[in-house]
N, C-alpha and C positions, 0 to 999 in steps of 0.2 A: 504494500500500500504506500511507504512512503516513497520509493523508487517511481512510482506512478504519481503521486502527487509532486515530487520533483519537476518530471518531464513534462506534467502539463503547467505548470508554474511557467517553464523556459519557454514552452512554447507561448502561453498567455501571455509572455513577458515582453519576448519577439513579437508578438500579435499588437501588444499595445505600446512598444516605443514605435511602428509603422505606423499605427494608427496616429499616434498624437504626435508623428512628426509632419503629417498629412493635416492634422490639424491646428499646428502651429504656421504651418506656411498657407493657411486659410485664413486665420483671424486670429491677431496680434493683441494681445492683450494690453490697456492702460492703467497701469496702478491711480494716475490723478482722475482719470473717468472713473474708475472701479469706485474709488472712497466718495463720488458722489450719487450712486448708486446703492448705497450699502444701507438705508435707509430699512430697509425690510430686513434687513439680516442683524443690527444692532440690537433690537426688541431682547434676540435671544442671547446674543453670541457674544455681547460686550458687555452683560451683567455679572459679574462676578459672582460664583455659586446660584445662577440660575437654575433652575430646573424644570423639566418638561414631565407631562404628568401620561403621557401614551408613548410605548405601548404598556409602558408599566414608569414610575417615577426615578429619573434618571439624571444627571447633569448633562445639558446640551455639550456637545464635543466644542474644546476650544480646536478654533481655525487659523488665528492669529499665527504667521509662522510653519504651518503646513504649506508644501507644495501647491503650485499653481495647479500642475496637471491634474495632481489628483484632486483636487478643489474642482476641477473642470469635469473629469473623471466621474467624481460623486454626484454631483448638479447634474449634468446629463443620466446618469444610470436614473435619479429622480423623474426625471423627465419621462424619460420611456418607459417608466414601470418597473428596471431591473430591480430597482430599490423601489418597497412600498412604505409610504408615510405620506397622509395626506398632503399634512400640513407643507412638508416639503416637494409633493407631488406639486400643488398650490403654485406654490413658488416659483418653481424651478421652469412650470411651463409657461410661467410669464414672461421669462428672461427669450433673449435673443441669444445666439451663440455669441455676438459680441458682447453682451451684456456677461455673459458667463464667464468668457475670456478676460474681460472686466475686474468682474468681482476677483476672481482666482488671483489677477496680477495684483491686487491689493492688499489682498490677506496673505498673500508670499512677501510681503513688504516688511510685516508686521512683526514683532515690534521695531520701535526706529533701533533700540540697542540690541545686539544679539549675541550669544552668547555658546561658540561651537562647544557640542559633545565631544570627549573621545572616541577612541574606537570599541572600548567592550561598555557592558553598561556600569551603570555607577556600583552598583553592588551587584552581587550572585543569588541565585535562587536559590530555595531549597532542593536535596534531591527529589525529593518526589516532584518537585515545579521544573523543576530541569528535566527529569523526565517526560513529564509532557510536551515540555518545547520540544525536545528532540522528537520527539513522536508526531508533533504537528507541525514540524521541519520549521518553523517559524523564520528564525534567520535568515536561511535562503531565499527570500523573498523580503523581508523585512530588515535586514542587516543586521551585523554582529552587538548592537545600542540599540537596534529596534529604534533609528532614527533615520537609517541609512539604508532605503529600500533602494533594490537592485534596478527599477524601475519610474519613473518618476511617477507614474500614475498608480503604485502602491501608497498609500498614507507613512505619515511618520505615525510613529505609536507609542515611543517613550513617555510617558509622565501625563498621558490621555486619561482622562477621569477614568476609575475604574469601572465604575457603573454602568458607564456608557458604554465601556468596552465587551462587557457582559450580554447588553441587551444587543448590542451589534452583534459578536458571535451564535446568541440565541437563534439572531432573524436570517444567519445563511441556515440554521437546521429544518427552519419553519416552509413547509410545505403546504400547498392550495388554501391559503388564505389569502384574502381580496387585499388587505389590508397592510398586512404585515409580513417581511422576509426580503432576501438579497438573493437575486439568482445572479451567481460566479462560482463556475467549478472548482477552482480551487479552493479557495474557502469553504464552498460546500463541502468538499471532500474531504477537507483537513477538520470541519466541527464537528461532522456526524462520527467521529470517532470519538469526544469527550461524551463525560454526563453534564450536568449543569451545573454541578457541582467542583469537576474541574473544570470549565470555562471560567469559571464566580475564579476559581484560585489563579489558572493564566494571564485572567484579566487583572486580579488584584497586585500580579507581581508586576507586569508589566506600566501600569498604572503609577506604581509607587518609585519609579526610576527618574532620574533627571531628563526632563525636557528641554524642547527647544519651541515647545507650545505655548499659547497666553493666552489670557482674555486681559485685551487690551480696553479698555472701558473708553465709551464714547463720554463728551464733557458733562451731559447731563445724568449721567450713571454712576459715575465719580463719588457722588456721595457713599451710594452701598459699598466700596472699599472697607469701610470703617465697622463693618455688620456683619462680614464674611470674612472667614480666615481664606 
């Protein structure tokens, strides 16, 4: 299984640097257009310890400092259904692809100071967490910090709220529902081998590592700093 979830990883991988190299030479993204645009995406993304109450209560994912691609990557799967969530269903199908292109080059901006990973992560797992990363080849895909994906259209994932990292592994296992799940074989392939139990612990280790993530607060958000650790 893991030899098979490798080779479709490379292949998905090769799949999606042609792809988004196809669509970087389509529509150029503006980070100064993007930040006037961002209007709809502040509500969630630049409140500090926000959280979202479907498909179950969770911390919105910080974006600040993620990857354009996969920012574009994500946004689009929303659009076409790959990813179910209304609310970003919503969204996403109101954008343009320059609108998208947009948004991505601004939240790749973010924050104005930045602050590089090393190359392994900040601390080690335990063995039994180590064992399931090896099992669900995670690095290979995600890099050795799990900020350094092999792809640009992979997510960074170091120091990603745990919660959310949780209910996102749940929704690749989640099958015929209107509503809710991610169809990408990979992931599919690498969740339906946990319980939910380890998912809850991969995602908690992973979560709890040095990031390169933020929530950068917009000026009228600013106050909840002082309210949220």
């Amino acid at each position: 299984m893991r030899k098979l979830i490798a080779s479709v990883a490379a292949f998905v991988a090769f799949a999606g640097i042609a792809s988004s190299a196809l669509a970087q030479t389509a529509v150029t993204g503006s980070a100064p257009a993007g930040e006037k645009k961002a209007a709809m995406c502040i509500g969630c993304h630049s409140i500090p310890g926000y959280q979202a109450s479907f498909p179950e209560v969770h911390k919105v994912p910080m974006i600040a400092g993620q990857g354009a691609k996969y920012i574009q990557s994500a946004l689009n799967a929303y659009k076409t259904g790959d990813r179910k969530h209304p609310t970003m269903k919503a969204i996403a199908g109101s954008l343009t692809d320059q609108d998208i292109a947009d948004l991505a080059a601004y939240y790749e901006t973010l924050p104005a100071e930045k602050s590089a990973l090393g190359d392994k992560p900040s601390h080690e797992p335990s063995t039994e967490v180590a064992e399931l990363l090896k099992k669900g080849n995670c690095v290979s895909c995600h890099g050795n910090n799990f900020s350094k994906p092999i792809d640009g259209t992979y997510p960074k994932l170091a120091g990603q709220h745990a919660d959310y990292l949780y209910v996102a592994l749940k929704a690749y296992q989640t099958k015929d529902n209107p509503q809710v799940g991610r169809a990408n074989p990979v992931m599919g392939g690498m969740a339906t081998q946990f319980s939910h139990a380890q998912l809850k612990e991969i995602a908690k280790y992973i979560g709890s590592l040095d990031t390169e993530l933020h929530v950068v607060p917009q000026a009228r958000f600013k106050s909840n700093e002082t309210h949220v650790k």
